[in-house]
C-alpha positions in Angstrom: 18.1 6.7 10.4 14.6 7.4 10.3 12.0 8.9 12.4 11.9 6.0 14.6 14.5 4.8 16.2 16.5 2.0 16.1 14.1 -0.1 18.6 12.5 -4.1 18.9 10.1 -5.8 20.9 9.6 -8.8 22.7 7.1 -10.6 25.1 7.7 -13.4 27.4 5.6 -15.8 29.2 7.4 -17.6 31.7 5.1 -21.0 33.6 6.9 -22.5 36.2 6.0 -26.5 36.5 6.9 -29.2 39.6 9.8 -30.0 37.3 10.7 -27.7 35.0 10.1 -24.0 33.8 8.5 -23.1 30.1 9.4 -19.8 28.2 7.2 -18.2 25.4 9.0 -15.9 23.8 7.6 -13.8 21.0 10.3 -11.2 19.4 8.8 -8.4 16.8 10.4 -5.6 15.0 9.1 -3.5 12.1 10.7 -4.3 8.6 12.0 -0.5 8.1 14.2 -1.2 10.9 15.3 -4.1 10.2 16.0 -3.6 6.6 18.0 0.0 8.2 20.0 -2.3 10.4 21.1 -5.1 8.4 21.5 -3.0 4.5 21.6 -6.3 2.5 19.7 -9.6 2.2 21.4 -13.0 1.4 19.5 -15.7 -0.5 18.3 -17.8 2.6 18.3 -14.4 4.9 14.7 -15.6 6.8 17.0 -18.5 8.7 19.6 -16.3 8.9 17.7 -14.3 10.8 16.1 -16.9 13.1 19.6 -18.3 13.9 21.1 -14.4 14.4 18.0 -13.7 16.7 18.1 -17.2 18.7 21.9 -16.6 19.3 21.7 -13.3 20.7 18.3 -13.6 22.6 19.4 -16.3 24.7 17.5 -17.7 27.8 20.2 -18.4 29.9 20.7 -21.7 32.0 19.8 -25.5 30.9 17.5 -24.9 28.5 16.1 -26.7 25.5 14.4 -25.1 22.0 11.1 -27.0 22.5 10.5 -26.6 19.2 11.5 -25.2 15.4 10.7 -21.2 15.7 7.8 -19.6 13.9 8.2 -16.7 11.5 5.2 -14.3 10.5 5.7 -11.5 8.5 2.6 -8.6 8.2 2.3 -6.4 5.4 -0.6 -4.7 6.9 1.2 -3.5 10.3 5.0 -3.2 8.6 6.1 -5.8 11.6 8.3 -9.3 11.6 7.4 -11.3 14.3 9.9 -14.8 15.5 8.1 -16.9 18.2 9.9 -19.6 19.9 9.4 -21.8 23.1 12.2 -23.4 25.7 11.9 -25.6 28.5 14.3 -24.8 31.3 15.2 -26.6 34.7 13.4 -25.3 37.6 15.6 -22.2 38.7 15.7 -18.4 38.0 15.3 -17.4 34.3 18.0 -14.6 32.8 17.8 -13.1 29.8 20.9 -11.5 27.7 20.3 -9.5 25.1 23.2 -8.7 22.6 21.0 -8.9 19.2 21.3 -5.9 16.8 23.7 -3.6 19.3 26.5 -4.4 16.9 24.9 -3.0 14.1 23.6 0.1 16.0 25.2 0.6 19.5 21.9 2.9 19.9 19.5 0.1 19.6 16.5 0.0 22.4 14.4 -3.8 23.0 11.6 -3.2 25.1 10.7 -6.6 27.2 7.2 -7.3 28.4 7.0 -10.3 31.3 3.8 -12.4 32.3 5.4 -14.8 35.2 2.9 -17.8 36.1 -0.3 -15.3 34.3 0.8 -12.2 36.7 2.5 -9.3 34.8 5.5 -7.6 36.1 7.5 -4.8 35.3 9.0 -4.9 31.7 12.7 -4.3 30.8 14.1 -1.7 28.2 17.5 -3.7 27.2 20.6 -1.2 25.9 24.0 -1.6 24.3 25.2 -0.9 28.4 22.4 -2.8 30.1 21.8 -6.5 28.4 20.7 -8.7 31.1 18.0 -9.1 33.3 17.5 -11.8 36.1 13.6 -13.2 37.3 14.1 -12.4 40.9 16.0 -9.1 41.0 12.4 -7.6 39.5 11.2 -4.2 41.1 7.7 -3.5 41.9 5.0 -1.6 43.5 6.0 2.3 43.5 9.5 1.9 42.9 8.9 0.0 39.6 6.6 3.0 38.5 9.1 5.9 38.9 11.5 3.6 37.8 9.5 3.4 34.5 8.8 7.0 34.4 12.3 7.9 34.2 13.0 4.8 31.9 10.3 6.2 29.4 11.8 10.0 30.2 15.0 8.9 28.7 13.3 6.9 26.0 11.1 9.9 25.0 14.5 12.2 25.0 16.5 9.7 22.8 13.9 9.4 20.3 13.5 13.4 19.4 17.5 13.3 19.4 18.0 10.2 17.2 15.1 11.2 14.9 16.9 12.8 11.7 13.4 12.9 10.1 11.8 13.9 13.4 14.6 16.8 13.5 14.3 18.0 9.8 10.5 18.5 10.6 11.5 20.8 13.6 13.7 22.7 11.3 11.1 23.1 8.9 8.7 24.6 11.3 11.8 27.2 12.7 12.2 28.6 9.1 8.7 28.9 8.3 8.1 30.3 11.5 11.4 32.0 12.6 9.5 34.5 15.4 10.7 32.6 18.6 7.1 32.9 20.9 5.3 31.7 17.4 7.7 28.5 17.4 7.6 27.7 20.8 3.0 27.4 20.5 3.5 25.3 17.2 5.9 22.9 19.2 3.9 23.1 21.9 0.7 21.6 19.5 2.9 18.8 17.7 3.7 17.9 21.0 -0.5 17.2 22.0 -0.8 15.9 18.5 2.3 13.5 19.1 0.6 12.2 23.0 -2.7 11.9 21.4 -1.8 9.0 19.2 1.2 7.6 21.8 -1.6 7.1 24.4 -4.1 5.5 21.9 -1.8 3.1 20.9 -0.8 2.4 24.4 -4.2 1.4 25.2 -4.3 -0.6 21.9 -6.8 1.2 20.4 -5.0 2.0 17.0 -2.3 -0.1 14.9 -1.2 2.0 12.4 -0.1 0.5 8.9 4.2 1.7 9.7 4.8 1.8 5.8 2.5 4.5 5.5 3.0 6.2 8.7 6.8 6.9 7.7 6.3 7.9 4.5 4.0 10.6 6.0 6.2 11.6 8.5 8.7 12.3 5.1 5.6 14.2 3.2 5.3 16.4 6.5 8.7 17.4 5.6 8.3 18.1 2.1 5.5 19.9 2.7 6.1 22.7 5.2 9.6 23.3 3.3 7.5 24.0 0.1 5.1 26.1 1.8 8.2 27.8 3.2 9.7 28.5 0.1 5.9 29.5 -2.0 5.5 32.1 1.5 8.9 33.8 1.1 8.9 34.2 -2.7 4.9 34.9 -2.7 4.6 32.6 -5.9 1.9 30.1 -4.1 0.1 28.9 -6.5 3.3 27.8 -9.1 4.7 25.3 -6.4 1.2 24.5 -5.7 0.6 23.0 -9.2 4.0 21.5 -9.0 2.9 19.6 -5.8 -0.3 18.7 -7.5 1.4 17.7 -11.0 4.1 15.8 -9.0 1.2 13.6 -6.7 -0.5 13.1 -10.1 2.4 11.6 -11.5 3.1 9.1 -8.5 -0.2 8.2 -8.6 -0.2 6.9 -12.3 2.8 5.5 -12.2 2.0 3.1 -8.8 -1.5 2.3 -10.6 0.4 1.5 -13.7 3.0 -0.5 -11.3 -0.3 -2.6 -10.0 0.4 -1.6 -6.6 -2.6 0.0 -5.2 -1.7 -0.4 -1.2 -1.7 3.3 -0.5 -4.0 4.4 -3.4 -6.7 5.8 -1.2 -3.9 7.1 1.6 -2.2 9.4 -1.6 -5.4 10.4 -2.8 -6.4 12.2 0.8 -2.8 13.2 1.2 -3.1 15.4 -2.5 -6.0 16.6 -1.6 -4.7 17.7 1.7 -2.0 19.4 0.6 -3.5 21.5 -2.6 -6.2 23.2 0.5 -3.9 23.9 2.9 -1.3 25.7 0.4 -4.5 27.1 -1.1 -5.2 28.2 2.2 -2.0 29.2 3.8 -1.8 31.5 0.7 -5.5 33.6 1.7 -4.0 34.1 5.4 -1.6 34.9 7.6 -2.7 34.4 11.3 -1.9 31.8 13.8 -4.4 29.3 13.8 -3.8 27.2 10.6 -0.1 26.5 11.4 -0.9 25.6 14.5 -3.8 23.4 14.1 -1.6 21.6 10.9 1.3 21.5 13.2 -1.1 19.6 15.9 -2.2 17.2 12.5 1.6 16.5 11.8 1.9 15.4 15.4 -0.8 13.1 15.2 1.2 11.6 12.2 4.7 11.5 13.7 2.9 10.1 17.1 1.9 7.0 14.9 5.4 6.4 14.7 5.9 4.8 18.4 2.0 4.3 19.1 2.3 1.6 16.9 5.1 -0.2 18.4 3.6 1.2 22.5 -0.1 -1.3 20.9 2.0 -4.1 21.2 3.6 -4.0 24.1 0.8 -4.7 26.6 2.2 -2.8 29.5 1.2 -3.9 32.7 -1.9 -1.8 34.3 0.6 -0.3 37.1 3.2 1.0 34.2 0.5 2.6 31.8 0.6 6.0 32.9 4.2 6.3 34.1 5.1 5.4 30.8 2.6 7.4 28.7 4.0 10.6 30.8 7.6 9.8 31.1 8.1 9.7 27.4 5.8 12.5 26.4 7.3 14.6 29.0 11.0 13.0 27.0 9.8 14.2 23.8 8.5 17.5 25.3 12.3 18.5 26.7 13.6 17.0 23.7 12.1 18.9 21.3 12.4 22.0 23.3 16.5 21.2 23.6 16.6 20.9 19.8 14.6 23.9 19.0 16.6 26.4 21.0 19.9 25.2 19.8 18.4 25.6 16.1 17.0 29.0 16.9 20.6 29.9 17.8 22.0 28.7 14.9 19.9 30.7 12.8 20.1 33.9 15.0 23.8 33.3 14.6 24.1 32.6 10.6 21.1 35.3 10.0 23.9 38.0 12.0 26.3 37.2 9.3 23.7 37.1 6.4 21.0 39.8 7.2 20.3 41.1 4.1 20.2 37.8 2.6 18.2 35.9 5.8 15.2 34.8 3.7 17.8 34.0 0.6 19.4 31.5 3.9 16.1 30.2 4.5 15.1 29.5 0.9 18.1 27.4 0.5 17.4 25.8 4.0 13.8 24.7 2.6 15.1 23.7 -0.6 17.2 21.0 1.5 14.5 19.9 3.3 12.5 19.6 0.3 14.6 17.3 -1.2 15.7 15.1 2.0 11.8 14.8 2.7 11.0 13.8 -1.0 13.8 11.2 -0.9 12.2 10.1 2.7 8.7 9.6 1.5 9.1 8.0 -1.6 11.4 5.6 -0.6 9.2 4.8 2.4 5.8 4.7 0.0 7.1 2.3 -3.3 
């Protein structure tokens, strides 16, 4: 499981007529998920798929496909989109949602709702919370704290679902095991993490997801290697072995013919030889931190480019914006102290040997985000 959790979007226009009602419906999810949450692809899996989604996104009631769905797939934004349209008689419209909660009981679908052009509050569908009914809608103040807390929980789930998101936390503990010293750098990937949440929740970015998640992997690698070149003092070795090793990919994807990401690996070497380069002439607080803050920007891609698409309705913005930064915030700080006490604890058994426990710590990291990245970038 990745980074980003198991999650899908949908919007829905709903047009009420004399006779009868119309519903829009367009359904999206990024390919990385998808591909997590089915494994394998049959021959004919694209009709598959519009049949499995159909079935288990079902407007309830006497409806009638108005027509044959649409499939689009973007490379550029990582995302599948299926848009479909009913006609319904004239009466409430319900929605059940039991697609993908097989596969993952964890999976989220976030609902957006335009009702005769006026938007209302959306719906965040669950394994334990699948239907929703036109009239029973809340509004006004209610439906804002009732989206802050929906977002709070949202927020929460995705630090403690985030394997990825987790391993980078770890990182940061054992190259930074002094607890005040952790708690700032958290702190920072937290404001680098709202930064790009709220600029994708006023759609003003739409990261490329392919990229964005094989970054989140390279932050891992990354800070575990620097880890390890700060405890054994040997900077500059693992520094040319970062710099041989980006060479390498490089070559080999130009000789592949696929230059997507070309320009994206090019900064990202360049990036990394400075900032081991400079990690290695100093010691004080100010480069973690303002790295951390740049890692946050990364990871915060993760959901901003989902929260772009969404189009929350004017009233929901900022409940939603706060609620799951606020999530992410407790999260994080959940995850961090019961690391820290797992360290204190194992380093109690280990002293002499605590840096020989967080060499071997790094060394796992290094390897899980390596495996993360490159399988995310080719």
């Amino acid at each position: 499981m990745s980074h980003q959790r198991s999650e899908s979007y949908s919007k829905v226009i709903i047009d009420n007529t004399e006779d009868t009602t119309q519903v829009d419906v367009e359904f999206s999810i990024q390919t990385s998920i998808l591909q997590r949450l089915k494994k394998n692809f049959p021959k004919n899996w694209e009709q598959d798929l519009i049949q499995e989604i159909i079935n288990n996104y079902q407007v309830k009631g006497d409806c009638k496909l108005k027509q044959d769905p649409l499939l689009k797939k973007s490379f550029a934004t990582g995302y599948l989109s299926l848009i479909w349209t009913v006609d319904c008689q004239k009466e409430s419209i319900e929605i059940e949602f039991d697609l993908f909660v097989d596969e993952d009981p964890t999976h989220t679908h976030i609902t957006t709702f335009l009702i005769n052009s006026e938007a209302i509050p959306e719906k965040i569908f669950t394994s334990v919370d699948r239907h929703w009914v036109e009239g029973e809608v809340v509004s006004g103040d209610g439906a804002r704290f009732e989206s802050f807390f929906d977002y709070l929980s949202l927020g929460f789930n995705h630090i403690l679902s985030g394997y990825d998101h987790l391993a980078f936390l770890l990182a940061l503990l054992i190259l930074n095991p002094r607890v005040k010293r952790i708690f700032y750098i958290v702190t920072g990937f937290t404001v680098g993490h709202s930064i790009t949440l709220v600029l994708g929740a006023l759609g003003l970015i739409q990261p490329a997801s392919q990229l964005v998640e094989a970054l989140i992997g390279y932050s891992i690698l990354i800070i575990a290697i620097e880890c390890i070149a700060s405890i054994s003092g040997r900077y500059r070795l693992y520094n040319n072995i970062l710099l041989l090793a980006s060479i390498l990919l490089i070559i080999s994807l130009l000789i592949a013919g696929d230059l997507k990401y070309l320009i994206g690996l090019l900064g990202i070497s360049i990036f990394s030889y400075c900032y081991i380069e400079l990690s290695s002439k100093q010691s004080t607080f100010v480069l973690p931190f303002v790295v951390t803050v740049l890692f946050g920007l990364v990871h915060g891609f993760g959901f901003a480019g989902n929260l772009s698409s969404l189009d929350l309705m004017e009233g929901r913005l900022l409940p939603a914006i706060l609620g799951f930064n606020l999530g992410v915030e407790l999260g994080q700080l959940l995850v961090v102290f019961f690391l820290l006490l797992i360290f204190l604890v194992l380093s109690s058994f280990v002293q002499k040997h605590k840096d020989l426990l967080r060499v071997v710590t790094a060394s796992g990291l290094t390897a899980v985000g390596t495996f993360w990245f490159l399988e995310r970038i080719i």
